[in-house]
KOLGUVEX-306620 format. One record per atom (N, C-alpha, C, O, CB): y, z, x. Coordinates in steps of 0.05 Angstrom, whole numbers, plus 32768, in hexadecimal, padded with zeros to 4 digits. Last residue first. Glycine has a CB too. Example, Ala and Ser with C-alpha at 12.3 -4.5 7.8 and 13.67 -1.06 7.14 Angstrom:
2
7FD3808E8101/7FEB808F8111/8001809D8102/801780A1810C/7FF48072811A/7F8E809C8108/7FA6809C80F6/7FBE809C8108/7FBE80A9811D/7FA780B580E2/
This chain:
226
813D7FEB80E0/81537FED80F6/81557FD28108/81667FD0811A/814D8007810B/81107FE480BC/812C7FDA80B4/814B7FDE80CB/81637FD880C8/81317FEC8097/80DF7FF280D5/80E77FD480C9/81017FD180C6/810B7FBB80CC/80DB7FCC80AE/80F1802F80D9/80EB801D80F3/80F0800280E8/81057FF780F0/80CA801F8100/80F1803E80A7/8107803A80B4/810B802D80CE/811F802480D7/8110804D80B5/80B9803E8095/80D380318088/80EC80288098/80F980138097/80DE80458074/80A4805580B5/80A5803880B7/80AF803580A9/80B6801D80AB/8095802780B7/80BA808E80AA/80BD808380C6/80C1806A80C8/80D4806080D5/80A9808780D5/80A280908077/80BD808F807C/80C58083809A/80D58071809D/80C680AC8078/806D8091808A/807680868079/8096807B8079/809E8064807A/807080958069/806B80CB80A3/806880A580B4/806F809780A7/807D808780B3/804D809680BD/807E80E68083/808F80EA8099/808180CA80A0/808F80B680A1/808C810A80B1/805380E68059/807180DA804D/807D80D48069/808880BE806B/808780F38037/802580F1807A/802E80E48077/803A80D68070/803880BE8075/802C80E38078/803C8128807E/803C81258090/80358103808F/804080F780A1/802D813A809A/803381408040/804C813A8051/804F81298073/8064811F807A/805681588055/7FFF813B8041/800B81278032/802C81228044/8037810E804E/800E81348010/7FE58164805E/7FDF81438061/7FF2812E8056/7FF68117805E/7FC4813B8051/800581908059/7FF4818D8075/7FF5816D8079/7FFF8160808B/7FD181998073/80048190801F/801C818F802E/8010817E804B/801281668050/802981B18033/7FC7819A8019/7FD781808010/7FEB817D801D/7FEC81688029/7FDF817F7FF5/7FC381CB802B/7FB981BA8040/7FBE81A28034/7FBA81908043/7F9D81BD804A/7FE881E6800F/7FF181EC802E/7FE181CE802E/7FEE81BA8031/7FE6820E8045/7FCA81E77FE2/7FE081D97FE1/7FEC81DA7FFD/7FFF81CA7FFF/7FF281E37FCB/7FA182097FEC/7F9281ED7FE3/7FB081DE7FE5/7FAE81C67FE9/7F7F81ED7FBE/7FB8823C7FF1/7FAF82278007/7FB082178009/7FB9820C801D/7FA08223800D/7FC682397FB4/7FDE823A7FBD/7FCC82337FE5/7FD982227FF2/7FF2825F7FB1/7F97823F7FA3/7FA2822F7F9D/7FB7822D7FAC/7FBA82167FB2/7FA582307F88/7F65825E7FD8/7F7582587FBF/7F84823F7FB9/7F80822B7FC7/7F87826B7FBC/7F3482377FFE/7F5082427FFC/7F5582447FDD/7F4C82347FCD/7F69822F800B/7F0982228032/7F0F82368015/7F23823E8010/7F298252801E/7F04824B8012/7EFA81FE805E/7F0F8200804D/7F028207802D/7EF781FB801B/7F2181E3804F/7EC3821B8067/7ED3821B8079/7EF482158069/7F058227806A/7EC68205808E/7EA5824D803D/7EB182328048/7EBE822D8062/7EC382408071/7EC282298038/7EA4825E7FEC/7EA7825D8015/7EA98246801F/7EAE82318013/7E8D82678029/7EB582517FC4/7EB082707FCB/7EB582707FE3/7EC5827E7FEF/7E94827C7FC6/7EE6821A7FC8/7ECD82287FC3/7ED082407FCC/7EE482497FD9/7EB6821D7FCE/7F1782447FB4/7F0982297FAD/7F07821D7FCA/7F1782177FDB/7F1C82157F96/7F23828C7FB3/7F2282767FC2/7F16825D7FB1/7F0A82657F9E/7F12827D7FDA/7F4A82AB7F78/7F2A82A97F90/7F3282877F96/7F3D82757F8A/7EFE82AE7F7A/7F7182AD7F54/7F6D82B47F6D/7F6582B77F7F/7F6E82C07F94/7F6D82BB7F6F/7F8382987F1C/7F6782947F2B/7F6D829F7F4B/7F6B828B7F5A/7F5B826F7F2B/7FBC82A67F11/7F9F82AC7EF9/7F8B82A77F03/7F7882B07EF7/7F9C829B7EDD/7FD482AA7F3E/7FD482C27F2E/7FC482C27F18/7FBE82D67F0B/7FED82C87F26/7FC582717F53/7FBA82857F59/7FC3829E7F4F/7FB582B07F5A/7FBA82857F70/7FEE82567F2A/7FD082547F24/7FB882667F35/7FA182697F2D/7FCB82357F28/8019826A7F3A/8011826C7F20/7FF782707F15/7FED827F7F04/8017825B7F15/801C82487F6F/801C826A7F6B/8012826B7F4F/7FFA826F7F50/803D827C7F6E/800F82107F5C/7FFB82207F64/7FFF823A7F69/7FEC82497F68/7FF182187F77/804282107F47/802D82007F3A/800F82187F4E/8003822C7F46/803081D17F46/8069820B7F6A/806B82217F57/804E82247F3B/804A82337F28/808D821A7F49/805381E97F8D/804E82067F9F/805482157F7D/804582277F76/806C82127FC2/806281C07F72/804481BF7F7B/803D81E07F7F/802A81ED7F77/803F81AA7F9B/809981BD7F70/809081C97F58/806E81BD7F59/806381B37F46/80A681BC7F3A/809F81BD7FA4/80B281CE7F9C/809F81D57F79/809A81EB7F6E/80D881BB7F9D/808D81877FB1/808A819C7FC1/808B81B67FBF/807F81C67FCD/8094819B7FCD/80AA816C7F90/809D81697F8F/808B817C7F9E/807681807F92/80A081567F8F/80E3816A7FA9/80DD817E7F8B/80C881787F86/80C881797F6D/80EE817D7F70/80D881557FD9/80D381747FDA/80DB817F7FBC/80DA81977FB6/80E781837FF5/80A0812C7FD1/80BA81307FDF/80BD81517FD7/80AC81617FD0/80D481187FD3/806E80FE7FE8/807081127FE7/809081247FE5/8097812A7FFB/806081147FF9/806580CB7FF7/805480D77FE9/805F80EA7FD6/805C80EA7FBE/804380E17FF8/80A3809B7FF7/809380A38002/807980C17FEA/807F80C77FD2/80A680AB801E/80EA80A57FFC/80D280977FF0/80C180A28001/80C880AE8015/80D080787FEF/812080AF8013/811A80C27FF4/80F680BD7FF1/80E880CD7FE6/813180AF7FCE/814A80A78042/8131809B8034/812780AF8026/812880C58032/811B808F8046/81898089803F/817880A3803F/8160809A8031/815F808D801C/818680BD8030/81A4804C805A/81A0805F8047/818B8071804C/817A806B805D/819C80548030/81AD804780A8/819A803A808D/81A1804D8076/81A68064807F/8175803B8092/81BC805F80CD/81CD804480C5/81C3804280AA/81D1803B8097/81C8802580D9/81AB808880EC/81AC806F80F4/81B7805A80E2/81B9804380EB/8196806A80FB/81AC80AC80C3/81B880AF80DB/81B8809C80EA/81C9809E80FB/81AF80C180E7/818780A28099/81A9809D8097/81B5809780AF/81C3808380B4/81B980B7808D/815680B180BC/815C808D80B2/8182808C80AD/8192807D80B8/814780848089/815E80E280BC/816380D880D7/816880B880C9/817C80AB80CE/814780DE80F1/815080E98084/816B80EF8089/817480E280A8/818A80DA80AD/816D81118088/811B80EA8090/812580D3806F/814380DB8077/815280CD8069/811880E18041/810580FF80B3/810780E180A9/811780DA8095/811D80C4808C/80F080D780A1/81118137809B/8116812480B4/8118810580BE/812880F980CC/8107812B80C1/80E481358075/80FF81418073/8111812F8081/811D811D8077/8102815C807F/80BC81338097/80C1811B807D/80DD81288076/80EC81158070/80A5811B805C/80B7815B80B4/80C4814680CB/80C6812E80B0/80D1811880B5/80A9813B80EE/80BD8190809B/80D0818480A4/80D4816A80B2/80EA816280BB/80D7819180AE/808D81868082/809D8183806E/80B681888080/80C981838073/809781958055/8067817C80B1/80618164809E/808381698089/808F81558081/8038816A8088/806E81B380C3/806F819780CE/8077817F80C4/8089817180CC/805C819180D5/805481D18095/806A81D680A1/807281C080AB/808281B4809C/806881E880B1/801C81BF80A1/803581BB8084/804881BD808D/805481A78090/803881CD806B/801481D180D2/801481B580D3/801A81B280B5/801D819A80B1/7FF881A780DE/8015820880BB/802181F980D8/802B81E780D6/804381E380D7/801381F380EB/7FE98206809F/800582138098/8016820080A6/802281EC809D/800A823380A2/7FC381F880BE/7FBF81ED80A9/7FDD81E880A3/7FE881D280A1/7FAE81FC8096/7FAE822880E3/7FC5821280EA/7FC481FE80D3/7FC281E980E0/7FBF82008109/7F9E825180C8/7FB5824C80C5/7FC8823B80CB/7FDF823780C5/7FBB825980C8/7F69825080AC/7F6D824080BD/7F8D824980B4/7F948248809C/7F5F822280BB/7F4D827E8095/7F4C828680B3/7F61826A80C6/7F67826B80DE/7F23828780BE/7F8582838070/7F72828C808E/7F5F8288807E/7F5C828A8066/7F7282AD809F/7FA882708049/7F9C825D8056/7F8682638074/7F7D82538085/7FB2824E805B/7FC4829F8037/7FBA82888023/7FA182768033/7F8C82718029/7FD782718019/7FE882D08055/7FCB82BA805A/7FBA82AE8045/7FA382B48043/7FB582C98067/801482CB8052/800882D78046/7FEA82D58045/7FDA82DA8032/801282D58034/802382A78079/802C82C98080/801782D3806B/800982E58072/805382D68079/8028827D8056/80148282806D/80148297807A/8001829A8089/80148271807F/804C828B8034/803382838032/801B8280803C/800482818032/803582788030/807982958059/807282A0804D/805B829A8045/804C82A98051/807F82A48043/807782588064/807B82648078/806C82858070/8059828D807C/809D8262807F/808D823F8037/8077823D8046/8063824A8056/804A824A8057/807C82338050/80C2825D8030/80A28258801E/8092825D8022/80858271801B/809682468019/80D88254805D/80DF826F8057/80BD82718040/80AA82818040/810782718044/80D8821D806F/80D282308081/80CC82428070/80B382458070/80E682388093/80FA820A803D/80E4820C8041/80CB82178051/80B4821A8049/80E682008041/812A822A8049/811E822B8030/80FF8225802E/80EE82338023/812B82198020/813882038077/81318220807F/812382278064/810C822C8068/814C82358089/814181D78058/812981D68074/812C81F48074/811681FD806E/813381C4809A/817181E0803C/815181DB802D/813A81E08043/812481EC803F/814C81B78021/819681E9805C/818382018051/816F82018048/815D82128046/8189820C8042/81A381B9806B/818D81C5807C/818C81E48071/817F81F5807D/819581C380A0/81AC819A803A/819781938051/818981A6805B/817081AA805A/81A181888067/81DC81BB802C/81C781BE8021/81AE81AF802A/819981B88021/81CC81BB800A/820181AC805A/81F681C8805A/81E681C5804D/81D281CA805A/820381DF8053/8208817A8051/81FA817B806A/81EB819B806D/81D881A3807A/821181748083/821E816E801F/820581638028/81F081718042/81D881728046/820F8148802F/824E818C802D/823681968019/8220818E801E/820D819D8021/8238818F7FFF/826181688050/825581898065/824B81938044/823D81A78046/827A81A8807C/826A813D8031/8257813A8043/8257815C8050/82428160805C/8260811F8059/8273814E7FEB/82748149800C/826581508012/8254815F8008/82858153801F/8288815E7FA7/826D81517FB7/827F81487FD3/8295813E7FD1/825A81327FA3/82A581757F86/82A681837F9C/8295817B7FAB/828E818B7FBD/82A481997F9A/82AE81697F50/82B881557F5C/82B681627F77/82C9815B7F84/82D4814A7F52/828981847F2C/82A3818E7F34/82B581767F46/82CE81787F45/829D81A97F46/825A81617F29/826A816B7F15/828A81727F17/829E816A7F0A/825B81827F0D/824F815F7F59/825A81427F58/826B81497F39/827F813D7F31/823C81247F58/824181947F63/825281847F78/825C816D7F6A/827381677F70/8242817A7F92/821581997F34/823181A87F40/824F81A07F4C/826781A47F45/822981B47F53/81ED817B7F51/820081737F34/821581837F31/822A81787F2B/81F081767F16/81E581957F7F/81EC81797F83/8200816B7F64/8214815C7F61/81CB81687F89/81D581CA7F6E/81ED81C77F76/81F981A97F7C/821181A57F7E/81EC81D77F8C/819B81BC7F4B/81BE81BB7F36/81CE81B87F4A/81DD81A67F46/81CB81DB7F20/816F81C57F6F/816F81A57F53/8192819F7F4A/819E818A7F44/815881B37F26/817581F57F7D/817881DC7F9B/817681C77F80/818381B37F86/815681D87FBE/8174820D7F51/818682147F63/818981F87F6D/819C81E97F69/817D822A7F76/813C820E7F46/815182087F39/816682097F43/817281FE7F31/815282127F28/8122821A7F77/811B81F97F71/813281F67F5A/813D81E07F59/80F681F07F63/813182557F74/813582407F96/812F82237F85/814082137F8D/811582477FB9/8115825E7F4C/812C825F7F45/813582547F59/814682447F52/813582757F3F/80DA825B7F5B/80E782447F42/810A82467F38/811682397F27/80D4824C7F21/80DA82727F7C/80D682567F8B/80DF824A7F6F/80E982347F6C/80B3824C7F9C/80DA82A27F5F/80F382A07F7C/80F282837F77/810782797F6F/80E982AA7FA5/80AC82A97F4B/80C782AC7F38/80DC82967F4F/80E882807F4C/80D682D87F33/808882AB7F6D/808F828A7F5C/80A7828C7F58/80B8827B7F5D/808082817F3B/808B82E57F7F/809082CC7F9A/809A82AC7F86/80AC829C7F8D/806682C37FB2/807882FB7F57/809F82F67F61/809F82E57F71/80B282D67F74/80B3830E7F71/804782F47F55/805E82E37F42/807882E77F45/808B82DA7F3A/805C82E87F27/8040830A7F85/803C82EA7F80/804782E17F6E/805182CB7F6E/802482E07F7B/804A833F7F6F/805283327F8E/804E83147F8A/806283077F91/803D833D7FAB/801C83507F53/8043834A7F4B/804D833A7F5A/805A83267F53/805A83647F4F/7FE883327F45/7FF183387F59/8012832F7F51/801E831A7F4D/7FDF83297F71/7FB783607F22/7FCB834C7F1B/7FDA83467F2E/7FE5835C7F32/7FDA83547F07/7F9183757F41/7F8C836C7F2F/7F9C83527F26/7F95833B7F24/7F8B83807F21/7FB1838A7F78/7FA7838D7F5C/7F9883837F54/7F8583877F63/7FB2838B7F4D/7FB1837E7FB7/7F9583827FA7/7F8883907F93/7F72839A7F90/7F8783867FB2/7FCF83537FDC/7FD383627FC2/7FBA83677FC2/7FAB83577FCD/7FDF83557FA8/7FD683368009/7FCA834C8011/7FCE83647FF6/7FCF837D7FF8/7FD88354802E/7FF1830C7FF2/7FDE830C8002/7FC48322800B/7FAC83208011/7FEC83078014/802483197FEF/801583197FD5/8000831B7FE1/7FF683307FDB/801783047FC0/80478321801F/80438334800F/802E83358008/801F8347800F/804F83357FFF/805982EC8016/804982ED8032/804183118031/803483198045/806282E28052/806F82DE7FF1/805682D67FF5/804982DD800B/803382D78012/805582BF7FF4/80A482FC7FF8/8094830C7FE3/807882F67FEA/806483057FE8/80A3830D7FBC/80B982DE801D/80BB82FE801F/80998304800A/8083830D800F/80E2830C800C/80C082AB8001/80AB82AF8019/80A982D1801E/809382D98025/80B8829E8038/80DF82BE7FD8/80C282AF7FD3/80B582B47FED/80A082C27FEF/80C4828C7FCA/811082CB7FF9/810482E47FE8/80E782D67FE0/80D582E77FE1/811A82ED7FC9/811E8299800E/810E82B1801F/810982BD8015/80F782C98020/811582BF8030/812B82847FD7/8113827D7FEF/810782958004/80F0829E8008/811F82668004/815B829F7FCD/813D82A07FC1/8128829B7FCF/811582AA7FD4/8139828F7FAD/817B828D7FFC/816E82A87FFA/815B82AD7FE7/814A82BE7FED/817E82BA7FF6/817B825D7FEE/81748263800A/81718281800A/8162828B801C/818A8259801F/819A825D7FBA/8181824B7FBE/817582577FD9/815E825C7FD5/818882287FC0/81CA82737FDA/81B7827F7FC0/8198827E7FBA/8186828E7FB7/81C082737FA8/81E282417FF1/81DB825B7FFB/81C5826B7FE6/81AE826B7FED/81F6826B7FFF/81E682207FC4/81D382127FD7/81D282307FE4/81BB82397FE2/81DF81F47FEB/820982407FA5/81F082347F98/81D682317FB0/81BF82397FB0/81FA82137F89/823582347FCB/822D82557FBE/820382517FB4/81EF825C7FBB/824A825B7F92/823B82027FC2/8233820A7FE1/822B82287FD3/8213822D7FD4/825182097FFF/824C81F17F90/823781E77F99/822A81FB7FB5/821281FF7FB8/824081C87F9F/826A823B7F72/825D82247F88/824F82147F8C/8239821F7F8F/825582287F96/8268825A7F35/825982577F4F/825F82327F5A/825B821C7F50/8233825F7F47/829482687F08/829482667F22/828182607F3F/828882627F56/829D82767F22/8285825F7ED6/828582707EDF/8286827C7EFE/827D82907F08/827882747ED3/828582237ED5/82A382357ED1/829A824F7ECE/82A9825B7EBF/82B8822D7EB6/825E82117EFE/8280820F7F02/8292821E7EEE/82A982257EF4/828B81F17EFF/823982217ED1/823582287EEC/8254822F7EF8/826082447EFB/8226820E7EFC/824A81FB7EA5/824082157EA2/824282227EBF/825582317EC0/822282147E94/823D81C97EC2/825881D07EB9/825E81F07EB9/826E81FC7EC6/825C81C37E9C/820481CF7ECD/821581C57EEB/823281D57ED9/823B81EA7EE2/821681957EF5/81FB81C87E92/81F281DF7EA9/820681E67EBB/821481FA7EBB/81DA81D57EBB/820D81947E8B/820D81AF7E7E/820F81C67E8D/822381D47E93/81F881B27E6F/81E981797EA3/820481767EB6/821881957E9D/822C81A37EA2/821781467EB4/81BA81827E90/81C2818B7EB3/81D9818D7EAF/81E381A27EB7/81BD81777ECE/81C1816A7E5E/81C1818C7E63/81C5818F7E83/81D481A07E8C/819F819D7E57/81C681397E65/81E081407E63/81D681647E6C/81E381737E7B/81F081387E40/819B811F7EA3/819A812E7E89/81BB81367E82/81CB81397E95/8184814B7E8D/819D81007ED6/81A480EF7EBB/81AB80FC7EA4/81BA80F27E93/818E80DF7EB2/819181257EFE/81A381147EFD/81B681067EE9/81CE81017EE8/819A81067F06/8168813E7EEF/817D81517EF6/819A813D7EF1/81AF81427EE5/8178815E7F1A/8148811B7ED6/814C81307EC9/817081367ECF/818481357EC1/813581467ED5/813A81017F07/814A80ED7EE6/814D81087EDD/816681097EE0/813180D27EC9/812081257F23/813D811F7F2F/814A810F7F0E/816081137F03/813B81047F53/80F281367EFD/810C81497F07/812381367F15/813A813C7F0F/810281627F21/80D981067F05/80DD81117EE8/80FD812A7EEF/8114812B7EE6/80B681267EDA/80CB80F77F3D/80D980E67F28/80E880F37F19/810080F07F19/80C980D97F18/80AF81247F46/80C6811D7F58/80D481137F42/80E5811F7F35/80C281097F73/8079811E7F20/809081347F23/80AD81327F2E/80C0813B7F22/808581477F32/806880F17F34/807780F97F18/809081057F18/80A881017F14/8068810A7F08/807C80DA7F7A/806C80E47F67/807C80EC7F48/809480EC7F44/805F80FE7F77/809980907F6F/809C80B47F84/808580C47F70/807F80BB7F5A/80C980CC7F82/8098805A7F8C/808E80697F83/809380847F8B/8092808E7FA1/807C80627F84/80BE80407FA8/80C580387F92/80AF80567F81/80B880637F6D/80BE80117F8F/80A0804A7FD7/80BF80517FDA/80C2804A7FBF/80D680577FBC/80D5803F7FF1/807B80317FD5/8072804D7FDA/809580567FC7/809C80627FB3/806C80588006/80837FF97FD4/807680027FBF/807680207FBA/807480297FA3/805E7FF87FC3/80947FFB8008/80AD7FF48001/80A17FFC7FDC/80B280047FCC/80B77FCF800E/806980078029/807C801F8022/8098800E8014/80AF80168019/808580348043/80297FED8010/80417FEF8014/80587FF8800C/80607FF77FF5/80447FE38015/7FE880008011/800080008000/801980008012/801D80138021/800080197FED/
């Protein structure tokens, strides 16, 4: 398959939230609602960056829960679904208020990369994924260097590359997808193994693969077109 096919294709989810955020009158509702109670595109994008670390705080916690019910994991979602609401509106914010720039652009870039650190990162603190933790790692990898691509392409001349498998509200509502689903199933898939992981593992080692090839993906996108 060809990335000019890839690039036209984004997963559902990706799709469904950006027409959402973008196209819906209630976003820009929202976004309004937001501004006249005074929050910030940049307030927003800070905010977003401390939920996150409160999600990775609290997943790297949950791990070592051994209610029954694990609190710690469902605060860890709460966070990552209020960090994914957050990082969806300050861009409609910005263009709402007429306050869209480039040092907006550029701060909410790279909080998202630490945001993700902060998840992830947490996730694997919590050990979702031992005995293999380089699994984590190499997610980790995969979701800053597709990050990285698709913004180094600007940096050379070309528009921002968006295309490819995998993107990060796609990333964003996979992880809020499988915390959920390990607070009602919690045992490994399979019992044993070598890869046995919960749900929220089972999503490290997609990251692991998928992200990692949005990043080549993106790469030859941008290699053909320089």
């Amino acid at each position: 398959m060809s990335y000019e096919i890839l690039n036209n294709y984004k997963m559902a989810l990706d799709s469904l939230l950006r027409a959402f955020v973008n196209n819906c009158e209630l976003a820009r509702r929202i976004a309004k609602f937001l501004a006249a109670v005074g929050f910030s595109p940049n307030f927003l994008s800070v905010l977003s960056l401390l939920f996150a670390a409160l999600a990775g705080l609290f997943f790297s916690f949950s791990g070592n829960h051994s209610h029954s019910f694990n609190l710690l994991l469902l605060f860890a979602g709460v966070f990552v679904c209020l960090n994914a609401f957050l990082d969806a509106f300050d861009g409609v914010l910005a263009r709402e208020t007429g306050n869209a720039s480039k040092k907006g652009d550029f701060i909410d870039h790279v909080l998202d990369r630490y945001s993700d650190v902060f998840i992830i990162g947490g996730i694997i603190l919590g050990g979702y994924v031992n005995p293999r933790w380089e699994i984590g790692v190499i997610a980790i990898i995969g979701v800053l260097l597709s990050s990285y691509m698709g913004t180094q392409a600007q940096a050379v001349g070309l528009s921002r590359v968006y295309g490819g498998l995998i993107g990060r509200a796609d990333r964003l509502l996979i992880i809020i997808a499988a915390t959920f689903l390990t607070l009602i199933y919690p045992y490994p898939i399979p019992a044993s193994g070598l890869l046995s992981f919960s749900f929220l593992g089972w999503t490290l080692l997609i990251f692991a693969v998928l992200c990692n090839i949005t990043a080549l993906q993106r790469f030859f996108y941008a290699w053909r077109r320089i």
